[in-house]
Backbone bond lengths (Angstrom), bond angles and torsions (degrees), N, CA, C in turn:
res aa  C-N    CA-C-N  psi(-1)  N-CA   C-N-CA  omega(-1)  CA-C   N-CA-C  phi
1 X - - - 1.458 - - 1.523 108.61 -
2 X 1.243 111.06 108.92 1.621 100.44 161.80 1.817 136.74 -72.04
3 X 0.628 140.01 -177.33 1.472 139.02 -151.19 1.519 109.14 -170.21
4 X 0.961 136.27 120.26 1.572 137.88 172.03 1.509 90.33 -126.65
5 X 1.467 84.54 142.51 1.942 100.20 158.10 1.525 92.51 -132.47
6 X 1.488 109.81 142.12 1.087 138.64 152.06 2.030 114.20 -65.55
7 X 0.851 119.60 72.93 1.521 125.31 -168.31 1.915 116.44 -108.45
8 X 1.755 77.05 142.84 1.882 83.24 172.01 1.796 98.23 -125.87
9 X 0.894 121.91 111.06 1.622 111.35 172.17 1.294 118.34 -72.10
10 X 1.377 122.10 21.82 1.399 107.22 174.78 1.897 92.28 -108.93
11 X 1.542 134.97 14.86 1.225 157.24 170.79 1.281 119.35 -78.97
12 X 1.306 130.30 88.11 1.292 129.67 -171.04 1.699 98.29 -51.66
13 X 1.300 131.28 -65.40 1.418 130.33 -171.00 1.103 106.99 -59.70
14 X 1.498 143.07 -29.22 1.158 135.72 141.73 1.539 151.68 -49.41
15 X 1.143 96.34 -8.74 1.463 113.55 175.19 1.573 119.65 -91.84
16 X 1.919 94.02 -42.88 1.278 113.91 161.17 1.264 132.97 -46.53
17 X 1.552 104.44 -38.70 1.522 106.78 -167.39 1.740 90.70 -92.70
18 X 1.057 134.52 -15.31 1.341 123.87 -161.77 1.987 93.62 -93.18
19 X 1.497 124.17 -15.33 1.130 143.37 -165.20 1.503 84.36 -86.07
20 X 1.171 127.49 -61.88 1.335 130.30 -171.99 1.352 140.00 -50.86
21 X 1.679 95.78 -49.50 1.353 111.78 164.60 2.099 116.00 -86.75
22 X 1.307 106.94 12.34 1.385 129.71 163.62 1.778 104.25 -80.42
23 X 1.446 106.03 -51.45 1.223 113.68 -173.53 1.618 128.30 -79.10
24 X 1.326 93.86 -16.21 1.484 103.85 160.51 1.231 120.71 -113.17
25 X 1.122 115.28 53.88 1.397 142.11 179.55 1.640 124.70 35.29
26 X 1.783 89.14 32.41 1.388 95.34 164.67 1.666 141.44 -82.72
27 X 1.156 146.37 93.23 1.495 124.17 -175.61 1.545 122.84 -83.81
28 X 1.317 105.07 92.97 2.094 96.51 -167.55 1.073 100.15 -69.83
29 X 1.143 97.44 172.81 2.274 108.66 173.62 1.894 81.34 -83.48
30 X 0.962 108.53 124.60 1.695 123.91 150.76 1.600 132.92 -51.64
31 X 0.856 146.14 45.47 1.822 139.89 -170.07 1.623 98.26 -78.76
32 X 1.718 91.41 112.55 1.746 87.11 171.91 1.688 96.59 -103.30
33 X 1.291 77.76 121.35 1.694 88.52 -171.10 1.575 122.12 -77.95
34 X 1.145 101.78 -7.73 1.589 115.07 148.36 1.590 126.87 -39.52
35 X 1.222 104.93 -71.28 1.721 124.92 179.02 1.681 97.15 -77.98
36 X 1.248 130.46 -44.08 1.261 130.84 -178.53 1.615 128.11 -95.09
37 X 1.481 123.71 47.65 1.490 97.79 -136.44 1.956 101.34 -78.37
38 X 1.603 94.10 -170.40 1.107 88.38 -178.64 1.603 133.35 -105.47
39 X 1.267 117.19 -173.41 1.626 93.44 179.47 1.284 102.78 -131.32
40 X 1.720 110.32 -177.99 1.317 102.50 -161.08 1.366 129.52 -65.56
41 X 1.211 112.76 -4.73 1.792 98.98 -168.96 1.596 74.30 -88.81
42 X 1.393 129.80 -62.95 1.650 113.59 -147.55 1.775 108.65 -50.54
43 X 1.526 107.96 -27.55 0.911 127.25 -166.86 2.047 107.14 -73.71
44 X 1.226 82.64 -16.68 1.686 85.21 172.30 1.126 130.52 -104.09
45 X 1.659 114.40 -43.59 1.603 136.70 118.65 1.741 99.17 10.69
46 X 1.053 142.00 -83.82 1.821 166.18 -108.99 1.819 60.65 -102.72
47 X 1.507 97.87 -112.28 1.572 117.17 -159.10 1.776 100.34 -18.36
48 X 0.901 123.39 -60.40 1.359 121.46 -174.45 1.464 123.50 -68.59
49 X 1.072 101.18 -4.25 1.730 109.51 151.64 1.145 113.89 -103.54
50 X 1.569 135.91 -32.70 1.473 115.40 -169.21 1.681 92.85 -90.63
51 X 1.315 131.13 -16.32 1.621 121.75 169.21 1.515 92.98 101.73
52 X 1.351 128.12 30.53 1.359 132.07 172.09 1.395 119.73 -103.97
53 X 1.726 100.69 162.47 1.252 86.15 158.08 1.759 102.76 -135.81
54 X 1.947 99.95 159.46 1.420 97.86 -173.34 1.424 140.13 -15.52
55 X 1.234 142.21 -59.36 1.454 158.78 171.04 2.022 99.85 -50.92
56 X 1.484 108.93 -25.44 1.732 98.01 -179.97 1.278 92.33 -110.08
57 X 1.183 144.36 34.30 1.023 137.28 159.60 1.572 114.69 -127.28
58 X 1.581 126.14 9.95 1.555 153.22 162.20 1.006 131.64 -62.28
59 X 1.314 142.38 99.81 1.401 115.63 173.73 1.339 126.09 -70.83
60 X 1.463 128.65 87.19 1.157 129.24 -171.46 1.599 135.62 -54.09
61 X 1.655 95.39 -10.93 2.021 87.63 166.17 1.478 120.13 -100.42
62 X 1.693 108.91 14.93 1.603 113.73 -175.21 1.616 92.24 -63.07
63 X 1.216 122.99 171.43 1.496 145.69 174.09 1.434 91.93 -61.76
64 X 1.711 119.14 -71.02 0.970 120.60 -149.01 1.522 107.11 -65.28
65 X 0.893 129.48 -5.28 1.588 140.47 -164.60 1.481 97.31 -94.29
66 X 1.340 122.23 -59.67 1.397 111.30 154.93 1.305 162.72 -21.97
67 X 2.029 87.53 -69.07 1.326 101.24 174.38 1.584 109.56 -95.02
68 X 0.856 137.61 26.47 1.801 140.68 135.54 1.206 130.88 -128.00
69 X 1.746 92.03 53.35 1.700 133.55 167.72 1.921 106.01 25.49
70 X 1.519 102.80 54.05 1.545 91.57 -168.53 1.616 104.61 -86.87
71 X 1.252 101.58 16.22 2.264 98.40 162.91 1.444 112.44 -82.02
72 X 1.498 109.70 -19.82 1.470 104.20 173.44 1.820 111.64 -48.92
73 X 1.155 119.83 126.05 1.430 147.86 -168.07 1.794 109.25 -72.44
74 X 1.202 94.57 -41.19 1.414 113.20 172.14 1.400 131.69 -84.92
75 X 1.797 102.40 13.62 1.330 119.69 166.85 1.673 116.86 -94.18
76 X 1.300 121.16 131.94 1.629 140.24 -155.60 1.412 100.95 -73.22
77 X 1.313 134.35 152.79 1.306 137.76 -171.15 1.514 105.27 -79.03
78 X 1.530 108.58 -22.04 1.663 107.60 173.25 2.024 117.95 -88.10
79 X 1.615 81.06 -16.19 1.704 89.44 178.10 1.991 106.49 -70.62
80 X 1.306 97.72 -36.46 1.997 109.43 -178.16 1.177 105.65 -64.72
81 X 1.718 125.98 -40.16 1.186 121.73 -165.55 1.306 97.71 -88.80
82 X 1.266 127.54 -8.43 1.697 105.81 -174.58 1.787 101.48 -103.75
83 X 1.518 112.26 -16.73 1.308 94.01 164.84 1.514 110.51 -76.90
84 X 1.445 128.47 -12.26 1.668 118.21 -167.93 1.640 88.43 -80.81
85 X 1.706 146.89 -29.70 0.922 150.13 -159.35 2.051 88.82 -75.71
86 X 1.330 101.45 -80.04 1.482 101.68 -175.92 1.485 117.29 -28.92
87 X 1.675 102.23 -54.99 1.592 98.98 -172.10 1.191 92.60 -109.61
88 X 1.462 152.74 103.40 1.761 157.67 122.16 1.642 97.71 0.22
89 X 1.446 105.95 -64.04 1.794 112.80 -165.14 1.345 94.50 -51.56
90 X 1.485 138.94 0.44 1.787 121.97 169.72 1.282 105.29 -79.79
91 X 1.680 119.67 -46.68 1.296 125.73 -174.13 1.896 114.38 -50.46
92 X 1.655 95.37 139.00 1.557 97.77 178.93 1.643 99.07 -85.90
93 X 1.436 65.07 164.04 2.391 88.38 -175.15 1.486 106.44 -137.91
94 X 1.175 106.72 158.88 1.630 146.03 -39.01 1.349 115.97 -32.23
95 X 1.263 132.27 136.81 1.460 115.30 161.91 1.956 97.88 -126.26
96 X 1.133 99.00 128.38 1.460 135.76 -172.45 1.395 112.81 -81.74
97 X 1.383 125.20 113.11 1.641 118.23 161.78 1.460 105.98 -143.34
98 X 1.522 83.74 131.92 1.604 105.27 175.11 1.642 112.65 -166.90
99 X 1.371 113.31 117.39 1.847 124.38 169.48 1.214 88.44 78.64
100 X 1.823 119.81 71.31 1.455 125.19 169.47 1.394 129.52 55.61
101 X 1.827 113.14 -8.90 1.481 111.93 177.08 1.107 140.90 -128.85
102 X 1.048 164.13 106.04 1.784 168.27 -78.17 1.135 96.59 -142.28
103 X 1.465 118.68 144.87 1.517 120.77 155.90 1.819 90.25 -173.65
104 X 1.432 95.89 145.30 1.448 128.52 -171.10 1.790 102.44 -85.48
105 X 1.690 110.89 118.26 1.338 125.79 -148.97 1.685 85.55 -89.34
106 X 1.423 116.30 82.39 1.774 114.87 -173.82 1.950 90.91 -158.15
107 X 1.482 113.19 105.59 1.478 115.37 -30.80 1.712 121.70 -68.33
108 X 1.613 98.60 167.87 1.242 90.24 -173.75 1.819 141.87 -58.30
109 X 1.244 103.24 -7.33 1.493 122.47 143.51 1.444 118.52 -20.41
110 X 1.580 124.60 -64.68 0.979 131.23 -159.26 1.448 113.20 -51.20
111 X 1.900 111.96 -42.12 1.157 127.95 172.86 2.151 117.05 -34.91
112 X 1.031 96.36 -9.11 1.543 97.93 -150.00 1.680 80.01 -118.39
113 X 1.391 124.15 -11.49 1.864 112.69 162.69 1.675 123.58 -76.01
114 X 1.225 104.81 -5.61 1.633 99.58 -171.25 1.590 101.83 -121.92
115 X 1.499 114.80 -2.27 1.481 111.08 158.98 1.229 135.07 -68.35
């Protein structure tokens, strides 16, 4: 079974969940999507496994989430995903894939439902 986490280690809940699935003798492939970010298809790929859409998959108190007013309502589902592409630091973490299905390691427990 492969396993990817979407990971930032400077993420306390991220470290955790990657600690976790360490401890149950998982080793995922790691992508810190920080240094690596992603692009749009993987980036659509994600949402369409966790059953989201862009704006619930945001961290909405980052700066950058702010200051390029992305609560405006009247912003396009391709306009959200290309600011989550520019700035990664919008995207939430851990995000978990394994056996076709995604889910965001908050808490890091969750990681251990799609195994």
């Amino acid at each position: 079974m492969t396993v990817i986490i979407y990971h930032n280690p400077r993420c306390s809940k991220s470290r955790q969940t990657l600690q976790l699935l360490r401890d149950n003798g998982i080793e995922p492939t790691i992508i810190e999507y920080l240094k690596d970010p992603l692009g749009k298809k993987e980036l659509e790929d994600i949402l369409k496994l966790l059953n989201m859409e862009p704006r619930d998959l945001m961290r909405k108190q980052e700066h950058e989430y702010k200051a390029a007013w992305l609560d405006n309502p009247k912003l396009s589902r391709n306009e959200l995903i290309s600011a989550m592409i520019q700035h990664p630091v919008l995207i939430e973490r851990p995000i978990i894939i394994a056996n076709h299905k995604a889910v965001i390691g908050r808490p890091p427990g969750k990681a251990l439902e799609i195994i």
